[in-house]
N, C-alpha and C positions, 0 to 999 in steps of 0.2 A: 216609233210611238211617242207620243206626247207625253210629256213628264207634267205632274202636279203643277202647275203653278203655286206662288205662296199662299193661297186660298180663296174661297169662295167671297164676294161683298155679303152683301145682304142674303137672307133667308127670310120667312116669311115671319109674323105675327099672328098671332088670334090666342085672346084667352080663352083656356078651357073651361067647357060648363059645369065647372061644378059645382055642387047642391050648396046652397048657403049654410047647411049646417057642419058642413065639411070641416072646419076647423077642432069640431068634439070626436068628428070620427076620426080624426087623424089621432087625435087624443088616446082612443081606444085602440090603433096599432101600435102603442108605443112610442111615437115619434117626439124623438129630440128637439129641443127647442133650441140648441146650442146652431151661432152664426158659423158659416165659414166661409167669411167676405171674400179672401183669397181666390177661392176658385169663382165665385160672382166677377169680383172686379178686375180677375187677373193677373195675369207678372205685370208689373209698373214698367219694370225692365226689360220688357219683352215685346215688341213689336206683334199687332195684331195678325193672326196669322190666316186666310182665308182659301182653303183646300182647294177648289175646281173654279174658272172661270165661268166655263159656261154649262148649261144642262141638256138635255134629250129630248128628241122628236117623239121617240115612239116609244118614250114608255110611259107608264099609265099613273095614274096618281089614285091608291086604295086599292083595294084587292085583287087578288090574284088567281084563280083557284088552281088546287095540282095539277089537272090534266093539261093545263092553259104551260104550266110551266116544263111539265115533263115534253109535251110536243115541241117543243120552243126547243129543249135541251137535244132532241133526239136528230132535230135539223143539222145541230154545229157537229153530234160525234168527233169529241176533240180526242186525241190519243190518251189512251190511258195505259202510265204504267203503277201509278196508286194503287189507284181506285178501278176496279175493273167493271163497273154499275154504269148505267147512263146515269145523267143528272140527277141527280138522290131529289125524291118527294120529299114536303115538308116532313121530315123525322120525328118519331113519336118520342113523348119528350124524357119520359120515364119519370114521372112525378110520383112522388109518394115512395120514390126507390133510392138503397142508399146511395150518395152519391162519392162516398169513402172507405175504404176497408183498408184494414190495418196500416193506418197513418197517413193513406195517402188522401192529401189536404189538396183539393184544387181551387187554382185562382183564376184559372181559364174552366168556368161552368162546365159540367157535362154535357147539358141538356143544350146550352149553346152548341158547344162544336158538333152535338149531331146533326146538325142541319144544312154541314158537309159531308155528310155520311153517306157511303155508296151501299147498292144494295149488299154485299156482304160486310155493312156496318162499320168500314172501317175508312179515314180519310187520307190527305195524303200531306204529312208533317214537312217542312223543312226545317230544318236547323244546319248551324256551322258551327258546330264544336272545336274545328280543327281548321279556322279559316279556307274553308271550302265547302260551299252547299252542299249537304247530302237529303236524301228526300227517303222516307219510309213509309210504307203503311201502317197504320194505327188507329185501334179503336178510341172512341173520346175518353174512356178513362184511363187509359194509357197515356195521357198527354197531360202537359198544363198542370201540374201538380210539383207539390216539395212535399217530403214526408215529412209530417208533425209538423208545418207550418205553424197553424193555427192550435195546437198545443203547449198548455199552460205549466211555466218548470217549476217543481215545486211540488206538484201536487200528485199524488198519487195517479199511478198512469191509466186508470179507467177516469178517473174524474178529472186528468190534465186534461183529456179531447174533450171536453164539454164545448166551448165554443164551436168546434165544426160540429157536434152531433146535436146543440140545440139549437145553435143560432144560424151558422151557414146553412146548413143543409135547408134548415125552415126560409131563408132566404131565399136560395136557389129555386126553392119548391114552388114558391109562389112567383116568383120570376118565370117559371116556365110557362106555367097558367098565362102569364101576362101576353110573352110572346107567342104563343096560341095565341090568342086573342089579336096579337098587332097581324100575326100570318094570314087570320084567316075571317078577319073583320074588315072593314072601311074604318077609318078613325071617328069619324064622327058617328056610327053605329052606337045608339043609344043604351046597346048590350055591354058597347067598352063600359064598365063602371067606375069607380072611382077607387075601388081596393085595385084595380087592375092598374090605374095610372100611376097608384102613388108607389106600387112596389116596382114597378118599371122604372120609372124615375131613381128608386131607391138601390135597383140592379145595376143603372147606369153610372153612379156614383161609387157604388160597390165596387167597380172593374178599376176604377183607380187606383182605392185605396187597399184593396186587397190584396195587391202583388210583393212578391218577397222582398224587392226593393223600400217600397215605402210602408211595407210592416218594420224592416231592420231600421228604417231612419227614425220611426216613429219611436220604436225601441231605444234610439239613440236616446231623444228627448226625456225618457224618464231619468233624470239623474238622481233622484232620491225617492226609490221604489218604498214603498208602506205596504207592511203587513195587510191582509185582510181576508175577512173568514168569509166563505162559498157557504151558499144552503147546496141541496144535493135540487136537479133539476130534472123533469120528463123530455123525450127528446121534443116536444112541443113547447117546449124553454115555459113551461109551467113549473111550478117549487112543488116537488115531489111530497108525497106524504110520509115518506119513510124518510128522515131525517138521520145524522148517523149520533150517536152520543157527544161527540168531539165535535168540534167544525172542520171545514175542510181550512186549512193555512198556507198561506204561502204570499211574495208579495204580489204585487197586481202587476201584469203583461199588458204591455202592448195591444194584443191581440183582441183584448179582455174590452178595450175602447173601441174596436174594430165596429160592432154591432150597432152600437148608440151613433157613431158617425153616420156611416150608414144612413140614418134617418134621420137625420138634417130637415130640422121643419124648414128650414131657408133653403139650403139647397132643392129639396124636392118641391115647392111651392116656386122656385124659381123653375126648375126645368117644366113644370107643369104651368105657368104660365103661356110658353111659347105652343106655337102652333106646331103640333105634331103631323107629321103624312108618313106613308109608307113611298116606297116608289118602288112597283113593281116592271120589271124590265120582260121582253123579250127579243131573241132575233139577233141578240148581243154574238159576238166574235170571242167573246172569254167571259168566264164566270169571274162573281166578285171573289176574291182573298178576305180572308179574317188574320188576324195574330194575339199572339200575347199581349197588345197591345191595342185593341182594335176601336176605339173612339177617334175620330177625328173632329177636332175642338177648335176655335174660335181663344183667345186670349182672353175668357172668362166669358160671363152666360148676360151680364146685366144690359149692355150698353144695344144698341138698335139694331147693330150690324152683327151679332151674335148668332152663333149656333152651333147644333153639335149632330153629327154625324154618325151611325154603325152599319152596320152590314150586319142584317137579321139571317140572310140564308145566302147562297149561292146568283140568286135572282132577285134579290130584295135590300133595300135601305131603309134605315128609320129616320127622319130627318127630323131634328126640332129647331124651331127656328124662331128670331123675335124680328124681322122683316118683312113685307107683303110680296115683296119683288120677287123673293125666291122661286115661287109656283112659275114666273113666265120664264125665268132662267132655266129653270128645268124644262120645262117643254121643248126652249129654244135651241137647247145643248143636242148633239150627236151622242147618242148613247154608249158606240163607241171610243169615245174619246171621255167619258163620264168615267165611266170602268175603267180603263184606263187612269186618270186623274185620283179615283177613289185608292184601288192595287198601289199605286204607286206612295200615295201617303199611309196606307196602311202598313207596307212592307219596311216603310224607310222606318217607320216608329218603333216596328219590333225590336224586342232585346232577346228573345234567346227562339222565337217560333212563328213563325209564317206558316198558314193552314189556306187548303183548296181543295178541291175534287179529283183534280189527278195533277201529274207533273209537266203539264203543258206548258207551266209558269216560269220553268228551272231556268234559265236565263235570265231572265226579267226579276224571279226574286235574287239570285245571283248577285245581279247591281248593285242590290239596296239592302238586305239583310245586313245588320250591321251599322247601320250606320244610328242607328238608334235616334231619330229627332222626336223633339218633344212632342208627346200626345195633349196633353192637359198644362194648366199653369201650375200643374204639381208634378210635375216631370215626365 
């Protein structure tokens, strides 16, 4: 098999249509107005990094529908000792359900890893705890999580998880909406909206900064924590009407900046600039990998040759990209060797989880588990 090259050139351009009044309605989701040039312009120190040389024949660019993907999956019947389902349909995403119970905080989404999910709902994990792959079955909320991540010390332990019961979960929520929408639309489908772009955008930046790694570094950086009083909030991160007589105290977390990041009017206005596609595949020789880690990035988002990469499902990518080229790359690539290219920078980037449809991978992730290379210019 063909191993990644150092990455992709070019990817394509096209600004998105959005409404000219778009700047008051980003207003109205809250979004930050704070830069964060770093991930725009990149490690300075860092040689730009470009994932897959070339792209595919035969897979299609926009939508896909289930039965198109299921028959596709039913051809390969790759061994399963996971996942015992053919190729999992697009997973329903469980929106408006909780996506935590007692502390456990995920930073790999639920609603994402079901969409490696086989039909008795469960995918197929690796990990190397003990410097050797082992592979288990697992449902998505069994995975991807630390307990009390995103909980606040200090404060009383119903109102310490406020950030994952008002803020994450409302994140995720509406991320799932999104990816509905990227699964089962055409990107230029006039129904994509513009709540739909910006929280997608806002999910994709979320998967960086979320992880226990750069929550603890970000932790690092407060060296002189300040007090400061909490109102009590709805899990719709509305200010609650019942107030308590005291404030809530304690000093301010890490965690507590996680949200407002998040919503980077410059980063999301940047990733929403580039030309988004899906790229839906079939007929392929292996399904895509996801991980703990699962973006593949370009050395920042601004410069021409930029872009940034995910694997939406088992048969699908999301591409965004600020080049035109891209579209004929992709067409012109073997799709086999695409998948390939994609698995193999996904697997290398993980740090503690590689995820598929069943254990067909177990060599191949074998290799590269571990080895941990950079996803982002944020580590």
């Amino acid at each position: 098999m063909e191993r990644i090259a150092a990455g992709v050139t070019a990817l394509q351009r096209l600004v998105l249509d959005l409404r000219s009044n778009r700047t008051s309605r980003e207003a109205q989701l809250g979004l930050n107005l704070e830069a964060t040039p770093h991930v725009l312009a990149g490690d300075q120190n860092t040689a730009a990094r470009t994932p897959v040389a070339k792209l595919p024949p035969r897979a299609s660019l926009g939508k896909m529908r289930g039965p198109a993907a299921r028959s596709s999956a039913r051809g390969q019947r790759p061994r399963r000792v996971c996942a015992q389902s053919d190729m999992p349909k697009t997973a329903p995403l469980g929106i408006l359900q909780p996506m935590s119970k007692e502390g456990k905080h995920h930073y790999i989404p639920v609603f994402y890893l079901k969409q490696w999910a086989g039909k008795d709902g469960r995918l197929c994990e690796y990990s190397n705890p003990y410097d050797r792959v082992r592979v288990r079955n697992v449902h998505p909320g069994g995975t991807g999580f630390v307990h009390g991540l995103y909980s606040v010390p200090g404060l009383p332990p119903e109102a310490s998880q406020y950030v994952e019961r008002t803020q994450m979960q409302h994140f995720d929520n509406e991320a799932a909406i999104a990816l509905r929408a990227l699964l089962d639309q055409k990107l230029d489908d006039p129904n994509l909206s513009w709540e739909v772009k910006i929280w997608w955008a806002a999910f994709l930046y979320g998967l960086v900064l979320r992880t226990p790694k750069y929550v603890a570094k970000l932790q690092e950086r407060i060296t002189k924590p300040f007090i400061a009083d909490r109102i009590r909030l709805e899990r719709d991160g509305t200010p609650s009407a019942k107030q308590a007589e005291i404030p809530l105290r304690a000093p301010i977390a890490a965690v507590e900046m996680l949200p407002k990041m998040f919503k980077s009017k410059e980063l999301i206005q940047g990733i929403n600039k580039m030309d988004w596609y899906t790229l839906h595949m079939s007929g392929q020789k292996h399904s895509l990998l996801t991980s703990d880690r699962p973006i593949i990035m370009s050395n920042g988002l601004a410069r021409p040759t930029d872009f940034l990469i995910i694997p939406i499902s088992p048969t699908t990518l999301f591409v965004a990209a600020n080049s035109p080229k891209i579209e004929k790359r992709l067409k012109d690539m073997d799709i086999d060797k695409l998948v390939v290219a994609v698995n193999d920078r996904v697997a290398k980037q993980a740090v503690d989880y590689v995820y598929g449809i069943d254990n067909s991978h177990l060599l191949f992730v074998s290799r590269r588990l571990g080895k941990r290379l950079k996803s982002t210019p944020l580590g």
